[in-house]
PASEBA-1860 file (N, C-alpha, C; in nm, 3 decimals):
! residues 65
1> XXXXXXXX> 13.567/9.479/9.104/13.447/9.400/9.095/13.432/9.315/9.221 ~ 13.551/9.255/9.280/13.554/9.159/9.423/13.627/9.072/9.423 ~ 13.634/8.975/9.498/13.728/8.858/9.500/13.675/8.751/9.544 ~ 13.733/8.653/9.511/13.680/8.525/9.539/13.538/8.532/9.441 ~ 13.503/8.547/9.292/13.403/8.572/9.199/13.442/8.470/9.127 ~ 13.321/8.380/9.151/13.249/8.274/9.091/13.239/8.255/8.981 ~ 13.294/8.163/8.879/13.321/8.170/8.738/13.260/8.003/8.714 ~ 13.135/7.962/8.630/13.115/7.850/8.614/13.154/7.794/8.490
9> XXXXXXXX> 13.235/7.678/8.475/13.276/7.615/8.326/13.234/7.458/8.319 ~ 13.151/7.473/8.254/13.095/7.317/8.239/13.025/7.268/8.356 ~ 13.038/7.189/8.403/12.983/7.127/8.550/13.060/7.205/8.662 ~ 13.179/7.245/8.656/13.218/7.254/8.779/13.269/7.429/8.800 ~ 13.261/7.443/8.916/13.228/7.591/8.958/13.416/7.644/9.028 ~ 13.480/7.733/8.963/13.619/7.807/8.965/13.558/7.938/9.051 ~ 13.696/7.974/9.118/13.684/8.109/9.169/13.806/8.217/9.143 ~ 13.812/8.299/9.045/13.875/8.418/9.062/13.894/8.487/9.170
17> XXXXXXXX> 14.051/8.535/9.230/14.085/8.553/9.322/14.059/8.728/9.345 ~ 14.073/8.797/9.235/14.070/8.918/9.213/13.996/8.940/9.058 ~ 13.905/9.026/9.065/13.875/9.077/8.945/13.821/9.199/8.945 ~ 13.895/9.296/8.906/13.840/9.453/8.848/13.800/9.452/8.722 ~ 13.779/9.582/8.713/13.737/9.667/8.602/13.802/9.781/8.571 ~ 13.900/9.788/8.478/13.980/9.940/8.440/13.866/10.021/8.327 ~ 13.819/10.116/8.406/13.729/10.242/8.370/13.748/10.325/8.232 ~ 13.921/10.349/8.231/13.950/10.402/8.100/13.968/10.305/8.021
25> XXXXXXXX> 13.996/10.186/8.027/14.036/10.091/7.913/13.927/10.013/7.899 ~ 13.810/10.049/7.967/13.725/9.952/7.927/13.732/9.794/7.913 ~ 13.817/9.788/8.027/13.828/9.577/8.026/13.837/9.551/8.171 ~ 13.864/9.385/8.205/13.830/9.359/8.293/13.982/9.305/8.330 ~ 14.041/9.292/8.435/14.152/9.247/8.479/14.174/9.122/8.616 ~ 14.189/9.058/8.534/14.236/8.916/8.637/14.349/8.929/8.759 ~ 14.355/8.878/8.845/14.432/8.901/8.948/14.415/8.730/9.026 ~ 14.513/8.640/8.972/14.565/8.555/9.115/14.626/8.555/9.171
33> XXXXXXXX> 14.606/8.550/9.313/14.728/8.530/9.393/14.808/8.420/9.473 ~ 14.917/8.426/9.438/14.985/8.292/9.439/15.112/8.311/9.558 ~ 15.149/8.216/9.643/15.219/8.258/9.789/15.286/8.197/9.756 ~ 15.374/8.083/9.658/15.478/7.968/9.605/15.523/8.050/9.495 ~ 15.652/7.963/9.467/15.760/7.978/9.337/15.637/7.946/9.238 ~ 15.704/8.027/9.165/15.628/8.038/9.027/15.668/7.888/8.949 ~ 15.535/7.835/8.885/15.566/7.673/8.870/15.484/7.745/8.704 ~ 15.523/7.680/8.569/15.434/7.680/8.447/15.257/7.676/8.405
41> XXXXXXXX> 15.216/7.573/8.506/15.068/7.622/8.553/15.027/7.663/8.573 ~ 15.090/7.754/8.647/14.981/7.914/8.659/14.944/7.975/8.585 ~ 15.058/7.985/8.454/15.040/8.053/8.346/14.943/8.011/8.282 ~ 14.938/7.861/8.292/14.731/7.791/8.235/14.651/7.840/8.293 ~ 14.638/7.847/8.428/14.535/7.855/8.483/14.496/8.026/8.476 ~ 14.548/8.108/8.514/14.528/8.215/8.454/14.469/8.264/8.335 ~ 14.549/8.206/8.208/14.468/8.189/8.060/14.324/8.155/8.084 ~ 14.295/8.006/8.142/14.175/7.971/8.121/14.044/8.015/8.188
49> XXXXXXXX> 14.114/8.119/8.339/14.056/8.270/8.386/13.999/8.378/8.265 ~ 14.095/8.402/8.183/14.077/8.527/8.139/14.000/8.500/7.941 ~ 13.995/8.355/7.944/13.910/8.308/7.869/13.803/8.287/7.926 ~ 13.771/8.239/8.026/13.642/8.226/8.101/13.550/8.369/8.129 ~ 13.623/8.464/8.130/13.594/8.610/8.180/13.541/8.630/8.021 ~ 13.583/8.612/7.939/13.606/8.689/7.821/13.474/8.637/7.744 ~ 13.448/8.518/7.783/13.320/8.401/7.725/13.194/8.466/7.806 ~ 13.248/8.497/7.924/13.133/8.489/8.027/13.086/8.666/8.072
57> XXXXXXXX> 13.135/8.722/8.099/13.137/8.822/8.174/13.187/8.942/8.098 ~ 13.256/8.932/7.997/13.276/9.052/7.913/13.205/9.064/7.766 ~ 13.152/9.184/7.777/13.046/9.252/7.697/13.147/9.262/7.555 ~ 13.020/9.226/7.455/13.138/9.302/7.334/13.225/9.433/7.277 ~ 13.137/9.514/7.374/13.184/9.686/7.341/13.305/9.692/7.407 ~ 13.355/9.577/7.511/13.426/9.590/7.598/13.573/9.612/7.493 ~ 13.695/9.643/7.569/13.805/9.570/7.499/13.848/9.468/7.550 ~ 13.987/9.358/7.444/14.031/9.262/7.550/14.068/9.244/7.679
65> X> 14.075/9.171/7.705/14.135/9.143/7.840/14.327/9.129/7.833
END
């Protein structure tokens, strides 16, 4: 789908670093990329990606994310 894709939540405007589309599975797939040790936050921030995708951008016929 592209990168750096614009995701708005409430007032303030997020950017997904990576986001496709898997063709046979019919869903959409998150992708951040992160250049540091893995710290517990990411694992939020990611979630609240793929809830944002899921609110926003994915169709119901779709499957989960």
């Amino acid at each position: 789908m592209g990168r750096q894709i614009p995701i708005k939540v409430g007032q303030k405007d997020f950017y997904i670093d990576l986001l496709f589309y898997h063709v046979k599975m019919h869903c959409y797939v998150v992708v951040e990329l992160i250049t540091v040790d893995f710290e517990p936050e990411f694992a939020g921030k990611l979630n609240f990606y793929l809830k944002a995708v899921d609110m926003q951008i994915k169709s119901d016929w779709m499957n989960p994310l």
